[in-house]
C-alpha atoms as an extended CHARMM CRD file, in Angstrom:
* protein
*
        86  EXT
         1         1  UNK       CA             25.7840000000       16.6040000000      -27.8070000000  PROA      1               0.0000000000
         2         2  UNK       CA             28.5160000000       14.9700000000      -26.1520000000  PROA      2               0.0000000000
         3         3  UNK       CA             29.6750000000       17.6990000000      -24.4800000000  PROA      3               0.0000000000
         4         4  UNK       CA             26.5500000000       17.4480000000      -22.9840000000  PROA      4               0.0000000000
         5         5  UNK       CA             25.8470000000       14.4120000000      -21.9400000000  PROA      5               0.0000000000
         6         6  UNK       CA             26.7940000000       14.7930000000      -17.9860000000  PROA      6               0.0000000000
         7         7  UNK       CA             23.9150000000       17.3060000000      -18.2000000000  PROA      7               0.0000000000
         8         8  UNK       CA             21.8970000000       14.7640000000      -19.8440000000  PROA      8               0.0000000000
         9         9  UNK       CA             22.2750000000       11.4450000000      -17.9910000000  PROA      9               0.0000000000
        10        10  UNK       CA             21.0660000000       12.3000000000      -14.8230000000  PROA      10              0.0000000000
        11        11  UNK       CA             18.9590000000        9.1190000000      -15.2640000000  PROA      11              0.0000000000
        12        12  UNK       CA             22.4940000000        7.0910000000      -15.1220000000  PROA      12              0.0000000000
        13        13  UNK       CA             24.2460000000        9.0220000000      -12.0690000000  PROA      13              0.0000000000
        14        14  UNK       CA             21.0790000000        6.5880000000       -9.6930000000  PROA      14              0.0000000000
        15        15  UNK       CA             22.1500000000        4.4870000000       -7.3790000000  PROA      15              0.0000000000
        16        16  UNK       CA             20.3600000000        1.6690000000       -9.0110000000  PROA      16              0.0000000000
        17        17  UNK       CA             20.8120000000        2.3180000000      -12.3770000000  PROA      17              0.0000000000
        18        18  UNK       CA             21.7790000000       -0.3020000000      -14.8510000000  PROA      18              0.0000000000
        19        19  UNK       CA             20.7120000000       -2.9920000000      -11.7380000000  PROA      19              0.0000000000
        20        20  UNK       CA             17.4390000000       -5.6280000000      -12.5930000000  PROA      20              0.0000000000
        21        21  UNK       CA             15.1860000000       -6.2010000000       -9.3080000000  PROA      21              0.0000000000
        22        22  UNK       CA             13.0440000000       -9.5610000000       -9.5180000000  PROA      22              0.0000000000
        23        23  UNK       CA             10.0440000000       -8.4340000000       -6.9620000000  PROA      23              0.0000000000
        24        24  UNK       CA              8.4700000000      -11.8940000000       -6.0250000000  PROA      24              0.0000000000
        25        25  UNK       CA              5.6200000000      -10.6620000000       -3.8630000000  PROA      25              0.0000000000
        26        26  UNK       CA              1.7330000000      -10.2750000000       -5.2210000000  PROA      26              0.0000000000
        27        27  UNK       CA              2.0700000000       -7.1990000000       -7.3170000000  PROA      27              0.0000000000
        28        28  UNK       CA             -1.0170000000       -5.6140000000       -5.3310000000  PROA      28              0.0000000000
        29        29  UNK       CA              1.4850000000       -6.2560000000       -2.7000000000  PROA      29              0.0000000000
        30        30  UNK       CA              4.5820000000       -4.6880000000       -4.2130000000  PROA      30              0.0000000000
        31        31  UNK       CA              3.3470000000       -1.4600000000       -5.6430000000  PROA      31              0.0000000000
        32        32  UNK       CA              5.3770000000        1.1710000000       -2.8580000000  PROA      32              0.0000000000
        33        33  UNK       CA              8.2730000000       -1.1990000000       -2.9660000000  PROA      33              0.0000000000
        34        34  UNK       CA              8.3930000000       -1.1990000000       -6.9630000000  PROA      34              0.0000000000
        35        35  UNK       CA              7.6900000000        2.5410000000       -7.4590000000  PROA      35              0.0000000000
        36        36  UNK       CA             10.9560000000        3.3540000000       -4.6620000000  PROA      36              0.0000000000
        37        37  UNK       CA             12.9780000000        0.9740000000       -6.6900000000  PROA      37              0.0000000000
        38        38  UNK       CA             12.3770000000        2.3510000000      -10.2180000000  PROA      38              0.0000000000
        39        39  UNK       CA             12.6280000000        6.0920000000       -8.6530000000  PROA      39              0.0000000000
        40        40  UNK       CA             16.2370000000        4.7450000000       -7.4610000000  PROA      40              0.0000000000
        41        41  UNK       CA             16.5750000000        3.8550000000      -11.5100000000  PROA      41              0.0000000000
        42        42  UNK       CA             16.1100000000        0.1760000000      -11.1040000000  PROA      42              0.0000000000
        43        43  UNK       CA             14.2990000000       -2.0940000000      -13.8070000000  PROA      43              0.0000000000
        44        44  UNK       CA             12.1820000000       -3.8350000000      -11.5340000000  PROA      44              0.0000000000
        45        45  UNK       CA              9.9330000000       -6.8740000000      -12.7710000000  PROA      45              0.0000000000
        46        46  UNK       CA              7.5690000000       -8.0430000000      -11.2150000000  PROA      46              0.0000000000
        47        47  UNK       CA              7.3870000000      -12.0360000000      -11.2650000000  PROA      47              0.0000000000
        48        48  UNK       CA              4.6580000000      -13.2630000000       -7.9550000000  PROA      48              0.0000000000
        49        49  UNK       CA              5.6940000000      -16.5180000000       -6.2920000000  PROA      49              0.0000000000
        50        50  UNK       CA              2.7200000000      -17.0540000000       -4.3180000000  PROA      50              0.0000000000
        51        51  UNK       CA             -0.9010000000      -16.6100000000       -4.5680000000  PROA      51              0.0000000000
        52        52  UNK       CA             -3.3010000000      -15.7660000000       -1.5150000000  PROA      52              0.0000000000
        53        53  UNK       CA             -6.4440000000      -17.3940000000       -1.2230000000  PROA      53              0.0000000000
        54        54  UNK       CA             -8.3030000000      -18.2700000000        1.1800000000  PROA      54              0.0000000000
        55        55  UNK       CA             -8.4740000000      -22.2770000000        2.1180000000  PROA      55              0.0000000000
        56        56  UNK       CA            -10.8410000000      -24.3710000000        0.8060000000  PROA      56              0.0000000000
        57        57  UNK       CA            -12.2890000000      -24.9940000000        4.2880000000  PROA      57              0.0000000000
        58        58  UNK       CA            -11.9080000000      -23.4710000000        7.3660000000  PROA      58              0.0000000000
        59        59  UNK       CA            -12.7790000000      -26.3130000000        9.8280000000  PROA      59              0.0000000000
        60        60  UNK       CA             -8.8540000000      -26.8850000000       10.6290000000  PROA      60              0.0000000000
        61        61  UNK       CA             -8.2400000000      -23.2240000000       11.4150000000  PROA      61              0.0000000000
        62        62  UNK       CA            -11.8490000000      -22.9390000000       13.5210000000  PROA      62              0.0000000000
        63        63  UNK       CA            -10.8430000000      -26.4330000000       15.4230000000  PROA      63              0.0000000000
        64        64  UNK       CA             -7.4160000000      -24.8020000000       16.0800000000  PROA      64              0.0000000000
        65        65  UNK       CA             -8.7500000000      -21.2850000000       17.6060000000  PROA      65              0.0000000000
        66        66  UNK       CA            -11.2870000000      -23.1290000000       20.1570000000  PROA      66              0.0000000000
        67        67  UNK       CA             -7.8530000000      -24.4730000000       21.6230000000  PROA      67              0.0000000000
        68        68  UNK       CA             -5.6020000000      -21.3740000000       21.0730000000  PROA      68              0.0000000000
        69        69  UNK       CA             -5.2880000000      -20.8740000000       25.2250000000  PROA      69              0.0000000000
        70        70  UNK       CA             -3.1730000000      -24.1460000000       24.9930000000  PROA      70              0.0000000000
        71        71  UNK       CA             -0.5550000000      -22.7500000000       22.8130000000  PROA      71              0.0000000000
        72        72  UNK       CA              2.6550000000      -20.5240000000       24.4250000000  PROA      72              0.0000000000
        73        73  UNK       CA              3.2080000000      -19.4510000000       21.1760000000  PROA      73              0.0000000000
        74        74  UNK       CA              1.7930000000      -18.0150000000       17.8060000000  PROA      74              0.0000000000
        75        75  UNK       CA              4.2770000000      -17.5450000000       15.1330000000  PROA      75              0.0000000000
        76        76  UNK       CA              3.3990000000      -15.7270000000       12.0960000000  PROA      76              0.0000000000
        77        77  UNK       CA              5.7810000000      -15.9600000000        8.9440000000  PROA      77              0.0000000000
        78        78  UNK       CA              4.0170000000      -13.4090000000        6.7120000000  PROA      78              0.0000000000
        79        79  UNK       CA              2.3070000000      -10.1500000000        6.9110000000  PROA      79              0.0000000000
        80        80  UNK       CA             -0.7010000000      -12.2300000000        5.4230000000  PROA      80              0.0000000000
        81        81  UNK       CA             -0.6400000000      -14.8910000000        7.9590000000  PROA      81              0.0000000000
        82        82  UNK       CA             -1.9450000000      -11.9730000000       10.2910000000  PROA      82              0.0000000000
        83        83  UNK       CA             -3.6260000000      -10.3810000000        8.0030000000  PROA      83              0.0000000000
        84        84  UNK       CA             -5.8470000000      -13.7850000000        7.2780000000  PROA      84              0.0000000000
        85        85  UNK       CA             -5.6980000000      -14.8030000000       11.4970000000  PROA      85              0.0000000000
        86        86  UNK       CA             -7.3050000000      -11.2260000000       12.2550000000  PROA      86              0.0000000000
């Protein structure tokens, strides 16, 4: 068997083998990014930082969007900030 094993560790020979990948995003979030990793031979866990929900009231946001002609410029930090403003 050892005289096999260059023929049998293919699964070594990835780029990321051996190499642990926190992924903090919502897992719905992560799933493309997680499957690339692991097919690069990564162990990837999956450990969310954040949770999306939508605020308790939407008054402040409403208020805000009467007045948005006022503003020079919108700055969003996340894909769900313009997910959530669209």
């Amino acid at each position: 068997m050892v005289g096999l094993r260059n023929l049998l560790n293919w699964f070594e020979k990835k780029p990321l083998f051996g190499k642990g990948i926190v992924i903090t995003r919502p897992e719905a979030q992560a799933g493309e990014m997680i499957d690339l990793l692991r097919q690069q031979g990564a162990r990837v866990i999956c450990f969310p930082t954040i949770k999306v929900v939508p605020p308790k009231s939407w008054q402040a946001l409403d208020k805000t969007l009467e007045h948005l002609e006022t503003y020079r410029w919108i700055i969003f930090t996340s894909a769900n900030g313009v997910h959530f403003f669209l």
